[in-house]
NUZAMI-683297 format. One line per 2 residues: number of its first residue (from 1); their letters; for each residue y, x, z negated of C-alpha. Coordinates in nm, 2 decimals, always signed. Each point is the difference from the previous one (the first is absolute). Example, Ala and Ser with C-alpha at 12.3 -4.5 7.8 and 13.67 -1.06 7.14 Angstrom:
2
1 = as = -0.45/+1.23/-0.78 | +0.34/+0.14/+0.07
END
This chain:
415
1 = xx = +2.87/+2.18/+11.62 | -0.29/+0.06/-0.26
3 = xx = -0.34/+0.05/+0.21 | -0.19/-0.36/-0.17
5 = xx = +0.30/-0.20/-0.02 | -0.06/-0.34/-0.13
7 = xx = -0.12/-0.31/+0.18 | +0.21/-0.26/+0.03
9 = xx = -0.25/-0.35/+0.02 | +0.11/-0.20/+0.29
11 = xx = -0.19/-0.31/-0.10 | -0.35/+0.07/+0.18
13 = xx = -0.27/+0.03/-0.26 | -0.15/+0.30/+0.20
15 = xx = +0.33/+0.19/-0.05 | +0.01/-0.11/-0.41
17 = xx = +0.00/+0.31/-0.22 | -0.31/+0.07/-0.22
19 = xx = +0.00/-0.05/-0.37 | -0.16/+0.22/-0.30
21 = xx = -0.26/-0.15/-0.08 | -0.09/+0.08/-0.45
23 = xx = -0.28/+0.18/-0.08 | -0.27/-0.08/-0.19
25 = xx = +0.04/+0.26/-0.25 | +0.36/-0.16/-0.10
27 = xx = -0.12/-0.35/+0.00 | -0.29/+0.09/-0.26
29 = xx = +0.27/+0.23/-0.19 | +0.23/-0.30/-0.07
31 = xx = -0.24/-0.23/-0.08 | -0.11/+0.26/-0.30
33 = xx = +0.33/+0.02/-0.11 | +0.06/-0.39/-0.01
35 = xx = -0.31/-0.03/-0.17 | +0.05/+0.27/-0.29
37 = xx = +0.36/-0.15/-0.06 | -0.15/-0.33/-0.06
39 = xx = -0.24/+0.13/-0.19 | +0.26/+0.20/-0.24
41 = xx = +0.21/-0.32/+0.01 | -0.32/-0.21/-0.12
43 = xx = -0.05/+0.27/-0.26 | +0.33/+0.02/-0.17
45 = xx = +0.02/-0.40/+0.03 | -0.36/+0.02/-0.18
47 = xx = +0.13/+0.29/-0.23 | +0.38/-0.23/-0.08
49 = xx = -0.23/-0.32/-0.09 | -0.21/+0.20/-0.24
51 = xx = +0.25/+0.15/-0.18 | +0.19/-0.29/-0.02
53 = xx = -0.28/-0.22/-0.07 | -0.21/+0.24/-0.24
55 = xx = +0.25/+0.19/-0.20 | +0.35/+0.04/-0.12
57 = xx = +0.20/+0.28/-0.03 | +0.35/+0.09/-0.19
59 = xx = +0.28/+0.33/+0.03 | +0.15/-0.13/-0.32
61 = xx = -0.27/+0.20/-0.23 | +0.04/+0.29/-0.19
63 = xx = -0.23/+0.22/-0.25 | +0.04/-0.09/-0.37
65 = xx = -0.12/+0.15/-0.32 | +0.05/+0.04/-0.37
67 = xx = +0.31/+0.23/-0.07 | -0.09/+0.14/-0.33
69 = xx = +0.30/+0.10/-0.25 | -0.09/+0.30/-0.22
71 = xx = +0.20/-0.03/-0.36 | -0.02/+0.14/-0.31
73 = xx = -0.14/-0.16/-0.28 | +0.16/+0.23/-0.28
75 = xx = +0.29/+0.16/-0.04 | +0.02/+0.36/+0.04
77 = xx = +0.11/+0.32/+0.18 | -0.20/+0.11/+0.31
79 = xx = -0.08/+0.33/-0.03 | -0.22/-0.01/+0.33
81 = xx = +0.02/-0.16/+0.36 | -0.28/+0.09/+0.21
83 = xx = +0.07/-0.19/+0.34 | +0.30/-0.09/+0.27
85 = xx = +0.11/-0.24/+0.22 | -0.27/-0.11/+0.28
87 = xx = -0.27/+0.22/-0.17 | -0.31/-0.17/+0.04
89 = xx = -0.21/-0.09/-0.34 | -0.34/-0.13/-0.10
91 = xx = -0.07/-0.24/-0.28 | +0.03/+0.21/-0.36
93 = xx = +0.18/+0.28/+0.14 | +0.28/+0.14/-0.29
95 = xx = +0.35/-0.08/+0.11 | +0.23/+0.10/-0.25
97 = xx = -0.06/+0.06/-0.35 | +0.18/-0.03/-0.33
99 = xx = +0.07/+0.21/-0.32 | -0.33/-0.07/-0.21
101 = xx = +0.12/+0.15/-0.33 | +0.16/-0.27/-0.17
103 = xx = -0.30/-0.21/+0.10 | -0.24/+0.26/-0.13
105 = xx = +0.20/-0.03/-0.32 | -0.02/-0.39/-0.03
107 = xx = -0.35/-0.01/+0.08 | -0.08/+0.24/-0.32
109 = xx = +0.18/-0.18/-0.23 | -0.18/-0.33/+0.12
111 = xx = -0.32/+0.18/-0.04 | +0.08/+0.11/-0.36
113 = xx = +0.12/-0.36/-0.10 | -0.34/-0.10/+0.14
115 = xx = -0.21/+0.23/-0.19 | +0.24/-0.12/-0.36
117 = xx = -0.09/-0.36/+0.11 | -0.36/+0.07/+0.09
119 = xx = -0.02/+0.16/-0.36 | +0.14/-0.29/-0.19
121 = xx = -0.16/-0.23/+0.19 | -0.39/+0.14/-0.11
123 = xx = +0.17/+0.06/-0.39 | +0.06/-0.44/+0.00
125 = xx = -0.30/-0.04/+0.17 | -0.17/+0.20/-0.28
127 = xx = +0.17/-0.25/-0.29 | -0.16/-0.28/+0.14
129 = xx = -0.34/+0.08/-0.11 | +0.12/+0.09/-0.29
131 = xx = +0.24/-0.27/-0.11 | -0.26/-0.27/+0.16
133 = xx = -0.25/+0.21/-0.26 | +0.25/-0.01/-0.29
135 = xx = +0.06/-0.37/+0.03 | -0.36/-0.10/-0.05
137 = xx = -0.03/+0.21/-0.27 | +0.32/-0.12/-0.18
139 = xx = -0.14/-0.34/+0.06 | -0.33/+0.10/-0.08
141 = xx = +0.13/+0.15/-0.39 | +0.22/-0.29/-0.06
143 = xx = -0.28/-0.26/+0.06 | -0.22/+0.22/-0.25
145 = xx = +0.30/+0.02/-0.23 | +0.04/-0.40/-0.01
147 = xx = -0.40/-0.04/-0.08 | +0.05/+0.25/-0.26
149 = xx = +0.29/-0.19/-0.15 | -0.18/-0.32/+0.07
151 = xx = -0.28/+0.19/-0.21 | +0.25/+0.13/-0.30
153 = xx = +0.14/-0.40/-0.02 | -0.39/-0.09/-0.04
155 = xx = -0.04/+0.23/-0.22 | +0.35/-0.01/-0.21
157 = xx = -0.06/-0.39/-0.06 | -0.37/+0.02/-0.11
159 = xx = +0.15/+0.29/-0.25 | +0.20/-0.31/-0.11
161 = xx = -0.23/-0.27/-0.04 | -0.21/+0.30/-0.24
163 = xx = +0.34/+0.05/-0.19 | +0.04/-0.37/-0.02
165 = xx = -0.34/+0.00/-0.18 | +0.06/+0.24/-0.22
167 = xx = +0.32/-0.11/-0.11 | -0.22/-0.38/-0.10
169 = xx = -0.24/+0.24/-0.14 | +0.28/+0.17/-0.24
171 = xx = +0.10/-0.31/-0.05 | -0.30/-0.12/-0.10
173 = xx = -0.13/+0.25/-0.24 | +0.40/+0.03/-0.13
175 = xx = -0.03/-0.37/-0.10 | -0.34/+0.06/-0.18
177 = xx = +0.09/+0.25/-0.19 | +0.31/-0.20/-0.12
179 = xx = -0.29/-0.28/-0.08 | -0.21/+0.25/-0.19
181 = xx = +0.32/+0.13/-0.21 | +0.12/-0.39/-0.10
183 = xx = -0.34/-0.02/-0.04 | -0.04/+0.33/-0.26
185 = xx = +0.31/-0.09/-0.17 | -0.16/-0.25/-0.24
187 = xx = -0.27/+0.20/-0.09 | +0.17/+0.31/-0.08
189 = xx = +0.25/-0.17/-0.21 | -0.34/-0.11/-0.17
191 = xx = -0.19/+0.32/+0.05 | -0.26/-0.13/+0.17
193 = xx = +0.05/+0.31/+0.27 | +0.10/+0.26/-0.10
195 = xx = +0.38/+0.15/+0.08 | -0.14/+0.24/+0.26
197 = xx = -0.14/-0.28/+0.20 | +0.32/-0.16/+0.00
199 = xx = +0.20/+0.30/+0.11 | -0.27/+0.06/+0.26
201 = xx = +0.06/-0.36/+0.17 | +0.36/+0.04/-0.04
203 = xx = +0.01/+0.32/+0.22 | -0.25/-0.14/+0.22
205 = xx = +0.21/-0.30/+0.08 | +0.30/+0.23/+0.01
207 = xx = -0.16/+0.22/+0.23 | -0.13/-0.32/+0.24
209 = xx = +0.38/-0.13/+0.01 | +0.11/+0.34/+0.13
211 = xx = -0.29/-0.01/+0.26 | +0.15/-0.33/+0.13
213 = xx = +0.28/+0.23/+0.04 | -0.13/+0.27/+0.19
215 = xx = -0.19/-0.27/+0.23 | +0.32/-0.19/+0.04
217 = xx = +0.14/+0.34/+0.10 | -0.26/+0.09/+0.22
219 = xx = +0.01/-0.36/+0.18 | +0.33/+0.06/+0.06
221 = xx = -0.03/+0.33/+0.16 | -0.31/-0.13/+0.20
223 = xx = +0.23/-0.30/+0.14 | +0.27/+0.30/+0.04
225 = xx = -0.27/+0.18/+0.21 | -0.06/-0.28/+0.20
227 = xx = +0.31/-0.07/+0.09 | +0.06/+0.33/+0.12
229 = xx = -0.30/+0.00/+0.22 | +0.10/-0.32/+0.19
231 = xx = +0.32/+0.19/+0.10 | -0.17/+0.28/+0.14
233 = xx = -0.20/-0.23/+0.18 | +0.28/-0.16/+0.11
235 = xx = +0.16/+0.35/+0.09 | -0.35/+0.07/+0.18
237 = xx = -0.01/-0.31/+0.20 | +0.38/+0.07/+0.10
239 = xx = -0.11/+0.34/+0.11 | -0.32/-0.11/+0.16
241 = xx = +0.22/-0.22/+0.22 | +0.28/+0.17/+0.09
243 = xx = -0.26/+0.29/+0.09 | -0.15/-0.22/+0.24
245 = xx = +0.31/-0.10/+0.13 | +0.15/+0.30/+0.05
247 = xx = -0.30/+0.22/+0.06 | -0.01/-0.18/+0.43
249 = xx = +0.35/+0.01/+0.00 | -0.02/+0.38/-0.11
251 = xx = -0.23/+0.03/+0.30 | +0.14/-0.16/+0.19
253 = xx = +0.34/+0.19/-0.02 | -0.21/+0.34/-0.03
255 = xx = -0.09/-0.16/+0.40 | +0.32/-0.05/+0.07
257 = xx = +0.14/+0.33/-0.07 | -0.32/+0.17/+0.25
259 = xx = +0.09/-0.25/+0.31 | +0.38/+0.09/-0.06
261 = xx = -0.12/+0.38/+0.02 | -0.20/-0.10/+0.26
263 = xx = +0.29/-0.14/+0.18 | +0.19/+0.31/-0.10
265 = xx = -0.29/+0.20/+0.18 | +0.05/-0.23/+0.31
267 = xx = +0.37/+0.00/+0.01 | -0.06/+0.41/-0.04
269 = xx = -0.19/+0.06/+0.31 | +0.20/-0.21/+0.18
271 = xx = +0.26/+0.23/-0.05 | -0.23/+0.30/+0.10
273 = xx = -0.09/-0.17/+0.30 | +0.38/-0.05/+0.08
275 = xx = +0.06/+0.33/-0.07 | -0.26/+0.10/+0.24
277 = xx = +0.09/-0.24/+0.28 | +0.37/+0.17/-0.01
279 = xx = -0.15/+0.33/+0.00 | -0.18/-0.07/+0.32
281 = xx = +0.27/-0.16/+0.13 | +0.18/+0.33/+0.04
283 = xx = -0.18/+0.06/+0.28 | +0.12/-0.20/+0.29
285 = xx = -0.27/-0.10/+0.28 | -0.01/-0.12/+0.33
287 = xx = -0.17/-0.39/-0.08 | -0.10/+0.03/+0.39
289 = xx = -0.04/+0.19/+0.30 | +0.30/+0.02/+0.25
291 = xx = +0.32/+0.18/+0.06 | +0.30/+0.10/-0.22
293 = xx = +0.35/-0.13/+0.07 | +0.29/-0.07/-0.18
295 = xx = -0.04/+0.24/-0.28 | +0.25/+0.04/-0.24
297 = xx = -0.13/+0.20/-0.26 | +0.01/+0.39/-0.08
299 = xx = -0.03/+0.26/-0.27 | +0.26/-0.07/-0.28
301 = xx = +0.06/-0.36/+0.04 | -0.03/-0.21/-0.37
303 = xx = -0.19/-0.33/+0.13 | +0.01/-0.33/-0.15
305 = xx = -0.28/-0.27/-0.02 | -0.04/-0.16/+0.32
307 = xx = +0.23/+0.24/+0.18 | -0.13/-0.02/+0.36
309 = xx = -0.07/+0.39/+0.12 | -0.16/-0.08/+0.38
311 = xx = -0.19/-0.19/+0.25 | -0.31/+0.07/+0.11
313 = xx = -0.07/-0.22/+0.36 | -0.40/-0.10/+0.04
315 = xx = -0.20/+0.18/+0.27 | -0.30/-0.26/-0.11
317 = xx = +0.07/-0.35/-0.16 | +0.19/-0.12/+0.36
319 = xx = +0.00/-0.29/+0.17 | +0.18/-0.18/+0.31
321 = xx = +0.26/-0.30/-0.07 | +0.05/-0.19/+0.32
323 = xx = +0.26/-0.25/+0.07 | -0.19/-0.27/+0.21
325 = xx = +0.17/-0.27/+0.18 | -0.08/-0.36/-0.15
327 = xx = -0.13/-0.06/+0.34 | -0.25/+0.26/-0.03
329 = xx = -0.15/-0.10/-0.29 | -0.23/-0.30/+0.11
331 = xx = -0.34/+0.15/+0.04 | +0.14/+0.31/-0.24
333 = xx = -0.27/+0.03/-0.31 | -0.08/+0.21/-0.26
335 = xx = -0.29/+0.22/+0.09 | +0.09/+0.02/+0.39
337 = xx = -0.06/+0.41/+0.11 | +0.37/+0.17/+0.15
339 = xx = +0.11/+0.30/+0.19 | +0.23/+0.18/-0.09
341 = xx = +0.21/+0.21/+0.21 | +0.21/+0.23/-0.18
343 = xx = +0.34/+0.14/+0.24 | +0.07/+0.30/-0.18
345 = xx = -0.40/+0.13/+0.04 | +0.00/-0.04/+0.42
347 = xx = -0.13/-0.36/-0.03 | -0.32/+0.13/-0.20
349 = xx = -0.14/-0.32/-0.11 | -0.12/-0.04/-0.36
351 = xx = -0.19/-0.33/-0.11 | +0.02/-0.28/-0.29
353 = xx = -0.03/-0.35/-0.05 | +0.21/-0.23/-0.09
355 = xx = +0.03/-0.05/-0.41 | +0.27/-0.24/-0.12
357 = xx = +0.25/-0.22/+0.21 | +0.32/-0.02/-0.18
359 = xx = +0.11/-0.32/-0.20 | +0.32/-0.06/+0.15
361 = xx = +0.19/+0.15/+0.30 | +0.26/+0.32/+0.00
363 = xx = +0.35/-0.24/+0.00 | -0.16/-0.18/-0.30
365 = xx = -0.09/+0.31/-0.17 | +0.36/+0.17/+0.05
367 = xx = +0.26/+0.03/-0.25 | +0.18/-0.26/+0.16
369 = xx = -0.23/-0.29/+0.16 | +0.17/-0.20/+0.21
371 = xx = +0.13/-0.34/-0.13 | -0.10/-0.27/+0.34
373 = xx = +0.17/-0.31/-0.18 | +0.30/+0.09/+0.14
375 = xx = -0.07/-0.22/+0.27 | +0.05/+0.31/+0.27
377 = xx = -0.36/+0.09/-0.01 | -0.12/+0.21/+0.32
379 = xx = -0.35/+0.03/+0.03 | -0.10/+0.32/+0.00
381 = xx = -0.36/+0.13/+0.05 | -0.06/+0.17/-0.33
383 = xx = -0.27/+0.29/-0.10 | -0.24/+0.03/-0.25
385 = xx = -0.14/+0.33/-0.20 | -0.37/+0.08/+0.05
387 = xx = -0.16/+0.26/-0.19 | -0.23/+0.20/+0.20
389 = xx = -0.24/+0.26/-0.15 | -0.13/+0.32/+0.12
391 = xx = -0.41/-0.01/+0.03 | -0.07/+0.38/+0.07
393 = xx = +0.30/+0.15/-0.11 | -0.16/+0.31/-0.18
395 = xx = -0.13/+0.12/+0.35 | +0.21/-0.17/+0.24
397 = xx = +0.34/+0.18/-0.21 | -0.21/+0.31/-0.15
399 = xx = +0.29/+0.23/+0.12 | +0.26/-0.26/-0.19
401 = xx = +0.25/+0.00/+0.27 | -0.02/-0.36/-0.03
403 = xx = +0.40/-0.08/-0.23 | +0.14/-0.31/-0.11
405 = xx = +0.26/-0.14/+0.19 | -0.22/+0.10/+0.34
407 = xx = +0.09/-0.27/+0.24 | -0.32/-0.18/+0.17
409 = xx = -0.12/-0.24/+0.21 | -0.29/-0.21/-0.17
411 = xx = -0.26/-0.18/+0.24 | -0.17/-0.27/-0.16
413 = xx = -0.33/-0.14/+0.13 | +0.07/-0.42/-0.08
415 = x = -0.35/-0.08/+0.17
END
C-alpha cells in the first residue's frame, strides 16, 4: 500500500481534503489573454467595417494595353530582319527592312519629271508678261491706226470738196471761153479781130473743156480715195476691237497655261514626296516600346501592302480593366485613387485612379446579349468595366515586369 494513500472524506469538515487554490500569476495571465483576443476581435470587426464601408475591391481584373500590329505598307522583298520573338524593343528601333532599289529608282524619275515641270512652269510664267505686254501694244497700234484712218477720211473728203471746186472752176472758165468764141465769131467773119485772136479763143475754150475733164477726173479719183479710206477705217476699227477683245483673253489664256504648269509642278512633287515616303517605308520600325511576339517575317519573303509581319506588346501605354459588380458601383466615381495588387509581382501594389466606367455591362457587350423577353428572365447580378489608370507607372514598373493579361486585384477608395 502506497505510503500517502488517499483520504477518503467521511463527512466531517475537519477530515475534508484540501483544494488548490490558483495563483495569482495565472489569474493575471488569462485576464491578458481575454483582453488581447477582444481586442484583435474589435480590430478585425473595425478593420471588416472599413473595408466594407470605405472601399471595394474586385478579382475579376486583368492588365490591358494597346496590341500594336506591325504591317507593311509596300510591297517588296525583305532583305533584312533584325529582331525575334520576345526580343524587347524601344520606340524607332529597325525591325525588318525592305529592298530599297526599285524605290531609289521611282523616286529619280519623280525628281526628273519635277525638274521638266518646274522648267515649263517658269517658261509660261515668262509669256505672261510678255503676252499681257503684247496685248496692250496691239491695242495700243490699232487705236493709232483707226485715228490715222479717221485722219486720211478727213483728209480724202476735204481733197474732194477741192476737186469739186475745181471741176465748177473748169467749168466755169470752159463755159467762158465758149462765150468769148460765139462771141468772136461775128467779128472775125467781119474782120473786126483778127484770125489769130479767133484761133486763140478757140484753143482757149478747147483747152478749158478738157480741164473740166481732168477735174472731173480728178473728182472722181478723190471720191475713189475716199472711199477707200473709209474701208480702212473700217478695217482699223475692226482691228482695234477685236484687239481689245482678244488681247485679255490672250492673257488670260497665257495665265491659264502658268496655273496648269503650276499644277503640273504640284502634282510633280507630290509624286516626289510619294516616292520618298515609300523609300522610307522600307525601313520597318518599332511605333512603340515593348516586346516582340508573333513574328512572321524573315529574309526572302515578297510582302504585300498591309501584310501583318509581328506584334509588338506595350511595356508603357497599360492600364487595368476591372469588372465591377453593379452593386459596387454606388459611390464608384471617376477620379477616386486605387491599389492595385498585381498576383504575378508577389502582391506588389502599383496605384491609379479610376478613368472611365463602362457604358454598358459585359453580357450586353458580348457577341450574343441575352434576349430577357423570353419571359424566363433570372436575375442575375451583372458586372460593369471600369478603366483604371496607372499614376506612377514609369517608376513604380521601371523594370517592365508589369505584362498585359497580369491578373490583379483593384482596391478602390469610394470615400
Amino acid at each position: 500500500m502506497p505510503e500517502q494513500a488517499e483520504k477518503k472524506y467521511d463527512g466531517n469538515k475537519d477530515n475534508m481534503p484540501e483544494q488548490d487554490e490558483e495563483s495569482p500569476e495565472k489569474k493575471s495571465r488569462r485576464k491578458l489573454i481575454i483582453i488581447a483576443a477582444v481586442t484583435l476581435l474589435a480590430i478585425g470587426a473595425a478593420l471588416f467595417y472599413w473595408h466594407s464601408t470605405f472601399t471595394e475591391d474586385t478579382d475579376d481584373a486583368q492588365v490591358d494595353g494597346d496590341l500594336y500590329q506591325v504591317s507593311s505598307r509596300i510591297a517588296g522583298q525583305v532583305i533584312k530582319v533584325y529582331v525575334e520573338d520576345n526580343q524587347e524593343v524601344k520606340a524607332g528601333d529597325l525591325l525588318a527592312e525592305i529592298d530599297p532599289k526599285d524605290f531609289q529608282v521611282a523616286l529619280e524619275q519623280a525628281q526628273a519629271n519635277l525638274a521638266s515641270a518646274e522648267a515649263a512652269a517658269i517658261q509660261a510664267n515668262v509669256n505672261v508678261p510678255i503676252t499681257s505686254i503684247t496685248s496692250t501694244t496691239s491695242i495700243s497700234t490699232t487705236s493709232s491706226d483707226v485715228q490715222g484712218a479717221q485722219s486720211a477720211v478727213a483728209q480724202a473728203i476735204k481733197q474732194v470738196a477741192a476737186a469739186s471746186a475745181r471741176v465748177d472752176q473748169a467749168k466755169a472758165n470752159a463755159r467762158k471761153s465758149d462765150l468769148d468764141v460765139e462771141r468772136y465769131q461775128p467779128l472775125v467773119e467781119k474782120d473786126v479781130i483778127s484770125k489769130q485772136q479767133f484761133d486763140a479763143a478757140v484753143a482757149a475754150a478747147a483747152a478749158n473743156r478738157a480741164a473740166v475733164l481732168e477735174a472731173e477726173a480728178t473728182l472722181i479719183g478723190q471720191q475713189e480715195a475716199v472711199r477707200q479710206s473709209q474701208q480702212k477705217l473700217a478695217q482699223s476699227r475692226s482691228t482695234a476691237m477685236e484687239a481689245s477683245k482678244n488681247g485679255p483673253g490672250q492673257v488670260k489664256a497665257q495665265q491659264a497655261k502658268a496655273n496648269a504648269a503650276l499644277a503640273d509642278v504640284q502634282q510633280a512633287q507630290a509624286k516626289v514626296d510619294q516616292a520618298k515616303l515609300n523609300l522610307g517605308y522600307t525601313k520597318i520600325t518599332a511605333p512603340t516600346t515593348g516586346i516582340v511576339n508573333k513574328k512572321n517575317v524573315n529574309v526572302g519573303a515578297n510582302l504585300s501592302v498591309g501584310q501583318d509581319l509581328l506584334t509588338i506588346i506595350p511595356l508603357t501605354n497599360l492600364w487595368v480593366t476591372a469588372n465591377f459588380k453593379e452593386t459596387q458601383l454606388e459611390n464608384m466615381r471617376n477620379g477616386q485613387k486605387v491599389v492595385i495588387k498585381v498576383d504575378a509581382l508577389g502582391g506588389k501594389k502599383f496605384h491609379g485612379v479610376i478613368r472611365q466606367i463602362g457604358g454598358a455591362t459585359g453580357s450586353r457587350l458580348s457577341l450574343f446579349p441575352p434576349e430577357n423577353a423570353t419571359g424566363n428572365y433570372v436575375k442575375v447580378v451583372q458586372r460593369i468595366p471600369v478603366r483604371i489608370d496607372f499614376t506612377n507607372l514609369d517608376q513604380e514598373n521601371s523594370d517592365h515586369k508589369l505584362r498585359p493579361g497580369y491578373s490583379v486585384t483593384p482596391v478602390v477608395s469610394v470615400k
